[in-house]
ZAFIMI-960136 format. One record per residue: residue number from 1; chain; x, y, z of N, C-alpha, C, O, CB in turn. Coordinates in Angstrom, 1 decimal, padded with zeros to 4 digits. Glycine has a CB too. Layout:
{n->NUM, chain->A, n_x->X, n_y->Y, n_z->Z, ca_x->X, ca_y->Y, ca_z->Z, c_x->X, c_y->Y, c_z->Z, o_x->X, o_y->Y, o_z->Z, cb_x->X, cb_y->Y, cb_z->Z}
...
***
This chain:
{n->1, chain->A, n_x->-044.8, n_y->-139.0, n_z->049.9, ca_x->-045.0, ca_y->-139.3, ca_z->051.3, c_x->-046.0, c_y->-138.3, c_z->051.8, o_x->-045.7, o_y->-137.2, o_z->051.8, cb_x->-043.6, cb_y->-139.2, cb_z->052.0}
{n->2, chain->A, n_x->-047.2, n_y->-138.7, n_z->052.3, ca_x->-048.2, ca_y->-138.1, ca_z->052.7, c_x->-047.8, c_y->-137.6, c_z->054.9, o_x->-047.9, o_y->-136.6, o_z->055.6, cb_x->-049.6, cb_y->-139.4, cb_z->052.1}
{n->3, chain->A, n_x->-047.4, n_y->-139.1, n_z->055.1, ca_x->-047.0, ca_y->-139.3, ca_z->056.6, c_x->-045.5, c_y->-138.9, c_z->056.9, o_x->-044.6, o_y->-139.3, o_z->056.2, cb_x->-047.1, cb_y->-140.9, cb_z->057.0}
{n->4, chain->A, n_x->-045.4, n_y->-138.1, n_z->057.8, ca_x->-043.6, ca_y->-138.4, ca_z->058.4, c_x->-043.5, c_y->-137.6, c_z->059.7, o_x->-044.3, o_y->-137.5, o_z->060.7, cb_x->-042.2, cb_y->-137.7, cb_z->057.3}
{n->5, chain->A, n_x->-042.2, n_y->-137.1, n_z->059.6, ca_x->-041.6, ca_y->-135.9, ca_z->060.7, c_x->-041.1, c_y->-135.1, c_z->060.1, o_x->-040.4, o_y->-135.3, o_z->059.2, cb_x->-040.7, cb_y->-136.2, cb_z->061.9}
{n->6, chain->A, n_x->-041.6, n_y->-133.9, n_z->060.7, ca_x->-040.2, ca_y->-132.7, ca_z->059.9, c_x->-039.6, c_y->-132.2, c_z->061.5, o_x->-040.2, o_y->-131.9, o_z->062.5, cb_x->-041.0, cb_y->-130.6, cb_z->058.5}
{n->7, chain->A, n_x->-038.6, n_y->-132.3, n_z->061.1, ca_x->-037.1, ca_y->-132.3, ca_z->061.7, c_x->-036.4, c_y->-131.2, c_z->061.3, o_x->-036.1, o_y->-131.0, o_z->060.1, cb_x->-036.3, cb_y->-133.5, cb_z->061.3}
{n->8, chain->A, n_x->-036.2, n_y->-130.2, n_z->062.3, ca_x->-035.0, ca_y->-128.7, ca_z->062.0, c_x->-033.7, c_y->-129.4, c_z->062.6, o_x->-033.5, o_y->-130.2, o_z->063.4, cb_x->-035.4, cb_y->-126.9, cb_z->063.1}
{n->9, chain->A, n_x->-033.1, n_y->-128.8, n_z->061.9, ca_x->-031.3, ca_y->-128.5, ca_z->062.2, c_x->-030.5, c_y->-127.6, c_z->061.5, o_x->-029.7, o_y->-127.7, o_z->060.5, cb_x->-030.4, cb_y->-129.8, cb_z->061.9}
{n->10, chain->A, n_x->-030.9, n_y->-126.5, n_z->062.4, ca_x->-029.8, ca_y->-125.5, ca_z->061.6, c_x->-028.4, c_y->-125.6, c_z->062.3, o_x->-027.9, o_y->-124.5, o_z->062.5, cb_x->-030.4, cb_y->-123.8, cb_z->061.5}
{n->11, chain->A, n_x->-028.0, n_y->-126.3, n_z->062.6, ca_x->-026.3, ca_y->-126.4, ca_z->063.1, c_x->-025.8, c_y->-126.3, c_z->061.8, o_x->-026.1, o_y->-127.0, o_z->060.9, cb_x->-025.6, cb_y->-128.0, cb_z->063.8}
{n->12, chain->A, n_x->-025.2, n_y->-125.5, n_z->061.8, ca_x->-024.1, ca_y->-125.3, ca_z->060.3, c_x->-022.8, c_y->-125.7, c_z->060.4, o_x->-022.0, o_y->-125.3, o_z->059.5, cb_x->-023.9, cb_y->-123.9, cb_z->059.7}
{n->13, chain->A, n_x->-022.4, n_y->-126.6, n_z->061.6, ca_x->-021.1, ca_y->-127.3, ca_z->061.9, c_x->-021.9, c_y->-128.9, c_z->061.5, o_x->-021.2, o_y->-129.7, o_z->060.9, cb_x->-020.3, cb_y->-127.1, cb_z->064.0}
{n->14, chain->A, n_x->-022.9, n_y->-129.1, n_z->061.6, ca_x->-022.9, ca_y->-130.5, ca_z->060.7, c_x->-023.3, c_y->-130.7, c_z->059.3, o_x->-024.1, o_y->-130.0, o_z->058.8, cb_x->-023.7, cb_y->-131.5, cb_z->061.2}
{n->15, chain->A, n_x->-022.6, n_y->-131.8, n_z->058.4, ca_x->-022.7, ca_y->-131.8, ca_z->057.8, c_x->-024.5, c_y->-132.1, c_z->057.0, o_x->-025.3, o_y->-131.8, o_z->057.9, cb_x->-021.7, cb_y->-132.3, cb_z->057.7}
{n->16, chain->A, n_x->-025.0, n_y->-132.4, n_z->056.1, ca_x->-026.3, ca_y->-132.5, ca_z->055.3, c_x->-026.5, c_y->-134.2, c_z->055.6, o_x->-027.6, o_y->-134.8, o_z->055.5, cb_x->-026.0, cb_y->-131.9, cb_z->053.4}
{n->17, chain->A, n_x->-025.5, n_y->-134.7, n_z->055.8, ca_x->-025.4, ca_y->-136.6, ca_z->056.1, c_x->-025.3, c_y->-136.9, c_z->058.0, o_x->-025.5, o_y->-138.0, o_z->058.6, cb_x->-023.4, cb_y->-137.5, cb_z->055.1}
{n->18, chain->A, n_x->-025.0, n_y->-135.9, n_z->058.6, ca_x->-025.3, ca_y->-136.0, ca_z->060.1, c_x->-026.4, c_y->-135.5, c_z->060.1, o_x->-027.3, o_y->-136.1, o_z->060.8, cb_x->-024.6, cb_y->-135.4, cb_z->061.1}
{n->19, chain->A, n_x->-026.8, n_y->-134.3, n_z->059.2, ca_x->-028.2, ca_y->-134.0, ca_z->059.8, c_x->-029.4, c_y->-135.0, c_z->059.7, o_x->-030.2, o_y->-135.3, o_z->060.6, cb_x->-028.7, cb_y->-132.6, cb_z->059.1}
{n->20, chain->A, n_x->-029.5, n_y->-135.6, n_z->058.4, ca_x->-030.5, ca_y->-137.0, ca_z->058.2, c_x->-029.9, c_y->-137.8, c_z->058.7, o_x->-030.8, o_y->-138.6, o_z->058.7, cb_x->-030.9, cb_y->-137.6, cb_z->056.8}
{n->21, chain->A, n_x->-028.8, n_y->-138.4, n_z->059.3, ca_x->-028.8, ca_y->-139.3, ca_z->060.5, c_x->-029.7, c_y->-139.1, c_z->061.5, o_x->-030.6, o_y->-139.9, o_z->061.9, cb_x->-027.7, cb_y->-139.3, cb_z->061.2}
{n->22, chain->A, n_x->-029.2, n_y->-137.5, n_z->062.1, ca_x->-029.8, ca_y->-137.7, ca_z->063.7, c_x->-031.4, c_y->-137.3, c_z->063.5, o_x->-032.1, o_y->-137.4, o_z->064.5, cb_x->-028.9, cb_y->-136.4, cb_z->065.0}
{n->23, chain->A, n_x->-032.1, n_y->-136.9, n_z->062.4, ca_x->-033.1, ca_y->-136.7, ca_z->062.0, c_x->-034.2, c_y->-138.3, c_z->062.2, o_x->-035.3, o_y->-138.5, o_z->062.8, cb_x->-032.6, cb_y->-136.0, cb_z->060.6}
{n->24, chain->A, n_x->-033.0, n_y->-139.4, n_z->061.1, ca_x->-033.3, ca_y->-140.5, ca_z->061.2, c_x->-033.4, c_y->-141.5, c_z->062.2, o_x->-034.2, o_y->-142.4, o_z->062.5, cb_x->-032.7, cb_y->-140.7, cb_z->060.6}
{n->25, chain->A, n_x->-032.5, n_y->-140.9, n_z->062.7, ca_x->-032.7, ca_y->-142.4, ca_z->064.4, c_x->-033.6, c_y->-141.4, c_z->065.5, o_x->-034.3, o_y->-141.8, o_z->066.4, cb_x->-030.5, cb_y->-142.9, cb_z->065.8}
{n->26, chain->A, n_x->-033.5, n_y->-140.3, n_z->065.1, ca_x->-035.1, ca_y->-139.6, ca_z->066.0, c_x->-036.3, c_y->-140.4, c_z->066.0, o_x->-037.0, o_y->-140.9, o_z->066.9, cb_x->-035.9, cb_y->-138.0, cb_z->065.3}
{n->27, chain->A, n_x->-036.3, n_y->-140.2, n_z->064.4, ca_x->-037.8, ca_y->-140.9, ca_z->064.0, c_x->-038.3, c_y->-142.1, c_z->064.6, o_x->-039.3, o_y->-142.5, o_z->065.2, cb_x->-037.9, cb_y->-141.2, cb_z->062.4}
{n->28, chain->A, n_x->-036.6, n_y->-142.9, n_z->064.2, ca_x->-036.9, ca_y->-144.6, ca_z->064.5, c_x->-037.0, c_y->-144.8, c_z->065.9, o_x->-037.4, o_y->-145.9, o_z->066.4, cb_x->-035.7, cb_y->-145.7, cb_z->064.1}
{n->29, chain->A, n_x->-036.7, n_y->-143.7, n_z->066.7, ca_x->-036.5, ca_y->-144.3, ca_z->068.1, c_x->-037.9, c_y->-144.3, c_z->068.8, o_x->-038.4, o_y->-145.0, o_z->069.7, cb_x->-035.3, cb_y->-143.4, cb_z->069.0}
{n->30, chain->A, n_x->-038.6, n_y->-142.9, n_z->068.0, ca_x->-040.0, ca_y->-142.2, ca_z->068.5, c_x->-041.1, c_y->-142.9, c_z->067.6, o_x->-042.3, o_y->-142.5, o_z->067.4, cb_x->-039.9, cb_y->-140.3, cb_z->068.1}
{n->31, chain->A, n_x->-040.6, n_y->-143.9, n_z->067.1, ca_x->-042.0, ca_y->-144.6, ca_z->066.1, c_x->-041.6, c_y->-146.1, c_z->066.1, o_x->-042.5, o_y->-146.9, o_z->066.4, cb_x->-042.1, cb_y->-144.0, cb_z->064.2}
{n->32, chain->A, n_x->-040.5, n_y->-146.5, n_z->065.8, ca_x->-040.2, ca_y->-147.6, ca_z->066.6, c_x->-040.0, c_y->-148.3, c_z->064.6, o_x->-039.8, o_y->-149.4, o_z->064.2, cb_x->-041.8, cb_y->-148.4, cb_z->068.1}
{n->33, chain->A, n_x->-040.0, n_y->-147.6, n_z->064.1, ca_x->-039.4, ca_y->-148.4, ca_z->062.3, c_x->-038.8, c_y->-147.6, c_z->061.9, o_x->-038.8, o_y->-146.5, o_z->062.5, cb_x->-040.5, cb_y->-148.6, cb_z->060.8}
{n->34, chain->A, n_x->-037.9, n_y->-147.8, n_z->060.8, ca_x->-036.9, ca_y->-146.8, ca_z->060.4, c_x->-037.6, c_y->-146.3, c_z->059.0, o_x->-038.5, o_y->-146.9, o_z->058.3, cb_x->-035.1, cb_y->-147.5, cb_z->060.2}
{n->35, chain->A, n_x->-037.2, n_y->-145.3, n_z->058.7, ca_x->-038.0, ca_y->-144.2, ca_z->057.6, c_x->-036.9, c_y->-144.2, c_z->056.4, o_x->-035.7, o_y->-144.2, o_z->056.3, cb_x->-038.2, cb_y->-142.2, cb_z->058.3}
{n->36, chain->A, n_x->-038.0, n_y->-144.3, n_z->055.6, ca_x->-036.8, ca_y->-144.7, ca_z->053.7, c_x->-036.8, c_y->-143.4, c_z->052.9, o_x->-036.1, o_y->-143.3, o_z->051.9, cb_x->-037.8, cb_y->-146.1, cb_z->052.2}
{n->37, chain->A, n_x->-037.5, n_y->-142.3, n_z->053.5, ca_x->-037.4, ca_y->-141.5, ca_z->052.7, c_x->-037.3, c_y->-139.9, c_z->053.5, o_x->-038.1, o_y->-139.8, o_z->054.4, cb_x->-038.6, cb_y->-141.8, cb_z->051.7}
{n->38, chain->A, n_x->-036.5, n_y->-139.0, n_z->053.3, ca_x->-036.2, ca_y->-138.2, ca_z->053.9, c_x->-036.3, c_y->-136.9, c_z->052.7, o_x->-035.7, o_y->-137.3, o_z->051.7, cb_x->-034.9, cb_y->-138.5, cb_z->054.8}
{n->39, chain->A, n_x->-036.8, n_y->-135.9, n_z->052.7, ca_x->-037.0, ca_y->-134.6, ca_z->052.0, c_x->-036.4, c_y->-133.8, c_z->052.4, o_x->-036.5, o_y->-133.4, o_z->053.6, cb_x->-038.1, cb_y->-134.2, cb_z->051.8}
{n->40, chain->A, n_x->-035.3, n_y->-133.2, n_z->051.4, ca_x->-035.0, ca_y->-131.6, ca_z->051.7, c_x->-035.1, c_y->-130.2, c_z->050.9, o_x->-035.8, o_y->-130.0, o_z->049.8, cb_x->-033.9, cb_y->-131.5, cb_z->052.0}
{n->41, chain->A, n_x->-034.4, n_y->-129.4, n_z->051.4, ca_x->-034.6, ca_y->-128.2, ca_z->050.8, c_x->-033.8, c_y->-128.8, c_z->049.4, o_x->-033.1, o_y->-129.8, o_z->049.2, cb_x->-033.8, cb_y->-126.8, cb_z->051.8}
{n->42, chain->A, n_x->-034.3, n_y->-127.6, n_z->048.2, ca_x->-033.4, ca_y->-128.5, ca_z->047.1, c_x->-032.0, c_y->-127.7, c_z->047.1, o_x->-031.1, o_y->-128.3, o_z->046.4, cb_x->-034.3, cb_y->-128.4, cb_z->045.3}
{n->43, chain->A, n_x->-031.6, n_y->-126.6, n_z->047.7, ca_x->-030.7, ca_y->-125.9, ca_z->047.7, c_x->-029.9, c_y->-126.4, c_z->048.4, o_x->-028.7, o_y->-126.1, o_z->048.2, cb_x->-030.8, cb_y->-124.9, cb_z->048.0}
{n->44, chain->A, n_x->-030.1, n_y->-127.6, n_z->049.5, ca_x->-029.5, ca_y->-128.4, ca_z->050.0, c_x->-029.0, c_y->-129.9, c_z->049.3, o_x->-028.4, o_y->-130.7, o_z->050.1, cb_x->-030.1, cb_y->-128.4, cb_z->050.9}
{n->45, chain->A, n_x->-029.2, n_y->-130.0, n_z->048.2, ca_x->-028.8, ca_y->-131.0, ca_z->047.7, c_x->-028.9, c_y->-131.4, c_z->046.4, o_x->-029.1, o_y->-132.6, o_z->046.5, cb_x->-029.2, cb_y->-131.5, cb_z->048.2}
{n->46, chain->A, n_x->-028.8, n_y->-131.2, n_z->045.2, ca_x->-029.2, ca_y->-130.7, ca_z->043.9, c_x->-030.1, c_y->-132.4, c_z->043.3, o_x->-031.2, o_y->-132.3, o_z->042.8, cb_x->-027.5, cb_y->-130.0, cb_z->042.8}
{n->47, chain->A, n_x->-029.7, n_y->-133.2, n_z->043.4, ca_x->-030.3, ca_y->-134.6, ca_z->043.0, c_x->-030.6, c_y->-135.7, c_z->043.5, o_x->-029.6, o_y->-135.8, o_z->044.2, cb_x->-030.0, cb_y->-134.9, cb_z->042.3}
{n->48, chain->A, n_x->-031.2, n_y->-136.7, n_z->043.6, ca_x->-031.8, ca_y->-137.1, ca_z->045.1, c_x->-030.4, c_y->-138.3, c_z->045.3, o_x->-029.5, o_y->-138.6, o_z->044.5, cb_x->-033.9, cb_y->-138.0, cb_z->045.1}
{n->49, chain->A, n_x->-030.7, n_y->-138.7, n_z->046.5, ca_x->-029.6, ca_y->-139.4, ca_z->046.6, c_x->-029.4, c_y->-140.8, c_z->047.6, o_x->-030.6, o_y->-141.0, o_z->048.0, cb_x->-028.8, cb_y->-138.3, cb_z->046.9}
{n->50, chain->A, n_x->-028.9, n_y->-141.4, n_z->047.9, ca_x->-029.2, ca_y->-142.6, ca_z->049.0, c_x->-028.1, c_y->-142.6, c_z->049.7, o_x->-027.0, o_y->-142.4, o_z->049.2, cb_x->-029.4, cb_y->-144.0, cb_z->048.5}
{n->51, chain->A, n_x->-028.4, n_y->-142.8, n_z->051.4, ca_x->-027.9, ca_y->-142.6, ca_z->052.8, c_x->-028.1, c_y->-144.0, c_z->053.1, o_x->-029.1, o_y->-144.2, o_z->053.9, cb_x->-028.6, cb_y->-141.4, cb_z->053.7}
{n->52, chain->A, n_x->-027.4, n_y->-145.3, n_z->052.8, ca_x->-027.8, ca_y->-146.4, ca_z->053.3, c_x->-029.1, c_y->-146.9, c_z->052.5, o_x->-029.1, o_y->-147.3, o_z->051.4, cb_x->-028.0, cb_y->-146.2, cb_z->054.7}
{n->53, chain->A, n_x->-030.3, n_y->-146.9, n_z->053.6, ca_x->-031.4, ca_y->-147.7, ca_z->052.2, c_x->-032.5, c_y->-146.4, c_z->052.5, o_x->-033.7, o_y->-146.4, o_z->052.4, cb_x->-032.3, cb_y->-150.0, cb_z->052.7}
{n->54, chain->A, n_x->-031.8, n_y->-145.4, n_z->052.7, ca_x->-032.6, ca_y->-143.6, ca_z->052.9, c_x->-032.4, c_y->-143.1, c_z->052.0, o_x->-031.2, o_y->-142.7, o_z->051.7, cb_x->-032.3, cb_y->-142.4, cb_z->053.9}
{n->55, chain->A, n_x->-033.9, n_y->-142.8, n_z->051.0, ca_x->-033.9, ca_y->-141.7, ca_z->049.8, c_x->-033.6, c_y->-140.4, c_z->050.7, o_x->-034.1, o_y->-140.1, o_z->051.8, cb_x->-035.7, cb_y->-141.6, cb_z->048.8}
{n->56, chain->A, n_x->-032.7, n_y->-139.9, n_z->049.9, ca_x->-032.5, ca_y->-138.2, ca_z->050.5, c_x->-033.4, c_y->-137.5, c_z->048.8, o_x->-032.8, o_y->-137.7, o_z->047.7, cb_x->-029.8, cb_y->-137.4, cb_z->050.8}
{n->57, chain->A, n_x->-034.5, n_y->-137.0, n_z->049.0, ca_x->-034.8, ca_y->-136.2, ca_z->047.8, c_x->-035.1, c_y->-134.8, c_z->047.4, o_x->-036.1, o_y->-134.5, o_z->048.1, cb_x->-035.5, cb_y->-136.5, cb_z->047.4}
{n->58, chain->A, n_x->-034.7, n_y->-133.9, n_z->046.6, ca_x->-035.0, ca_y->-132.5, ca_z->047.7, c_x->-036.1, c_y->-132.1, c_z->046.5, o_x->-036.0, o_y->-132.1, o_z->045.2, cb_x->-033.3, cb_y->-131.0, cb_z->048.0}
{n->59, chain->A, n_x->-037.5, n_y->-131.6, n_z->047.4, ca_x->-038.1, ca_y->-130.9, ca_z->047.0, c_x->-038.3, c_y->-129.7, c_z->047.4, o_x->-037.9, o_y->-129.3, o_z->048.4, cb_x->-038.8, cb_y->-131.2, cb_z->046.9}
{n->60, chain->A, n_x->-039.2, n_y->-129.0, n_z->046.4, ca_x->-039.4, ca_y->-128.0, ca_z->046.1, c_x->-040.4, c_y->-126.7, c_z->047.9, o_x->-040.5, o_y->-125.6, o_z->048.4, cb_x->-040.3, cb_y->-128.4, cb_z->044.5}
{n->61, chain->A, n_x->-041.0, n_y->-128.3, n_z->048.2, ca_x->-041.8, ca_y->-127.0, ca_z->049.2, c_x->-041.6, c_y->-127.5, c_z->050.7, o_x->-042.5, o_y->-127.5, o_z->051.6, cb_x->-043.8, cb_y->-126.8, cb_z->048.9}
{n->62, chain->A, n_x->-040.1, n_y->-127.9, n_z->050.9, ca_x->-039.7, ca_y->-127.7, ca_z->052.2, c_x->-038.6, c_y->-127.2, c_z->053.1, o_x->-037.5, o_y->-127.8, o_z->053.0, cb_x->-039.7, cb_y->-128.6, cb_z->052.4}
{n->63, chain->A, n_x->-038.7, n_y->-126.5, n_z->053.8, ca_x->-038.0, ca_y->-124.6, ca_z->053.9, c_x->-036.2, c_y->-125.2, c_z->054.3, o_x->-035.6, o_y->-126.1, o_z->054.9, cb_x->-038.9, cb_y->-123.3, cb_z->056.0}
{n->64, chain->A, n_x->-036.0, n_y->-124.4, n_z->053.7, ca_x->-034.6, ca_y->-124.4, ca_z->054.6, c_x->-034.3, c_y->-124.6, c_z->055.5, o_x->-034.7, o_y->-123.9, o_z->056.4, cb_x->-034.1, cb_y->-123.6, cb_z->054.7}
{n->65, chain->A, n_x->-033.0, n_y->-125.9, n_z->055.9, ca_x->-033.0, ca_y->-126.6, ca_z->057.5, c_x->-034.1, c_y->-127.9, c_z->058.1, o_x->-034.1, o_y->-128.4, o_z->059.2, cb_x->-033.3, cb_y->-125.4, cb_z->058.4}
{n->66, chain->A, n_x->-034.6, n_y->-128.0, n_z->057.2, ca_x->-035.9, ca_y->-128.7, ca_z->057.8, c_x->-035.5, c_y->-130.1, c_z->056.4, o_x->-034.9, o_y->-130.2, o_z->055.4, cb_x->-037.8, cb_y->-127.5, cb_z->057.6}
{n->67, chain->A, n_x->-036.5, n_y->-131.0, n_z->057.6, ca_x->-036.0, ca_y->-132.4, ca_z->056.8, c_x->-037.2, c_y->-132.9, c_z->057.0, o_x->-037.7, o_y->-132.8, o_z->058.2, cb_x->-034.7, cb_y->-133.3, cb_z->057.5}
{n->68, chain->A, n_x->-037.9, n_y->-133.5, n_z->056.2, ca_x->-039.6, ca_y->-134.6, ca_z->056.6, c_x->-039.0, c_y->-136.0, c_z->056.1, o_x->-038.7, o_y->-136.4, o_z->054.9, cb_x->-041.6, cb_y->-134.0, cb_z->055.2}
{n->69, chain->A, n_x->-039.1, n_y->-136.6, n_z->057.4, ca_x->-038.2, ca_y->-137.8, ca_z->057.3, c_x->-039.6, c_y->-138.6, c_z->057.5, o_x->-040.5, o_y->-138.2, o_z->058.3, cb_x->-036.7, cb_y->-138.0, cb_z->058.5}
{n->70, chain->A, n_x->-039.7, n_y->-140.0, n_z->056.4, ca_x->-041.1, ca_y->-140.9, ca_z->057.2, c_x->-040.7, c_y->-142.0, c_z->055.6, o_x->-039.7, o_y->-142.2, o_z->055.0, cb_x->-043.4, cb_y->-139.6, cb_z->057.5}
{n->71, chain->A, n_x->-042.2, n_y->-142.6, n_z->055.2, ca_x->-041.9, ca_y->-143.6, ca_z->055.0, c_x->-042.7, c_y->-143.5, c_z->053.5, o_x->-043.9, o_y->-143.2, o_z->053.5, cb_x->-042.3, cb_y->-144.7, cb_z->056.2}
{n->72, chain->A, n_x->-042.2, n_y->-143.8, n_z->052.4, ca_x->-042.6, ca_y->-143.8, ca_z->051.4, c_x->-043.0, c_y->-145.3, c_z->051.0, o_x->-042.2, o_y->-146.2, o_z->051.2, cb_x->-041.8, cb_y->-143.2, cb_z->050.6}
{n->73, chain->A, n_x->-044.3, n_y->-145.5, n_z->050.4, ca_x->-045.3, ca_y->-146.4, ca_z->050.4, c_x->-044.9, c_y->-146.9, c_z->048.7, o_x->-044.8, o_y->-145.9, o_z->048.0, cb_x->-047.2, cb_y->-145.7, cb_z->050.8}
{n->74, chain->A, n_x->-044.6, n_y->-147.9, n_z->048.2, ca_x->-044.7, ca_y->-148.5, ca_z->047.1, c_x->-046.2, c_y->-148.7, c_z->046.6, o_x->-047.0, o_y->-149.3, o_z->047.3, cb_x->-043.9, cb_y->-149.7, cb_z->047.1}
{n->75, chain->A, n_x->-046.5, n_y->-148.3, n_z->045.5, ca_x->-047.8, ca_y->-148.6, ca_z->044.6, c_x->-047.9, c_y->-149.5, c_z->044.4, o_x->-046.9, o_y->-150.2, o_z->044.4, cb_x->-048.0, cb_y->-148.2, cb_z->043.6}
{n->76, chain->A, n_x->-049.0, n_y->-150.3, n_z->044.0, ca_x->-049.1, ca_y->-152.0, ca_z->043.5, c_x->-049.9, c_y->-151.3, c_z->042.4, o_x->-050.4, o_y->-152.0, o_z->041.5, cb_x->-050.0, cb_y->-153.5, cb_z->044.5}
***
């Protein structure tokens, strides 16, 4: 994913699946499509995972609390 939003939430009363919710309907509400692919910290999540039809995947170079929610492009 080259395009997205990064999105903070350090509330530590929600869980890692509210936080890419409200991360998620941010995006959709402020871009007007919903986003398939959401990145996190990998300490936040050890292997990627699916939230509905939302890749949750954690890499390596995005900080703690922070989420880059946007739209991963299929190759032809």
């Amino acid at each position: 994913m080259n395009i997205g939003m990064l999105w903070l939430d350090d509330d530590k009363k929600r869980s890692l699946e509210e936080k890419v919710t409200r991360a998620v309907a941010y995006y959709k509400d402020k871009y007007g499509k919903t986003p398939n692919l959401c990145c996190v910290w990998p300490q936040a999540l050890e292997e990627e995972t699916k939230l509905g039809k939302i890749a949750i995947r954690p890499v390596n170079h995005i900080r703690p609390q922070h989420f880059w929610v946007g739209m991963q492009v299929k190759s032809s």
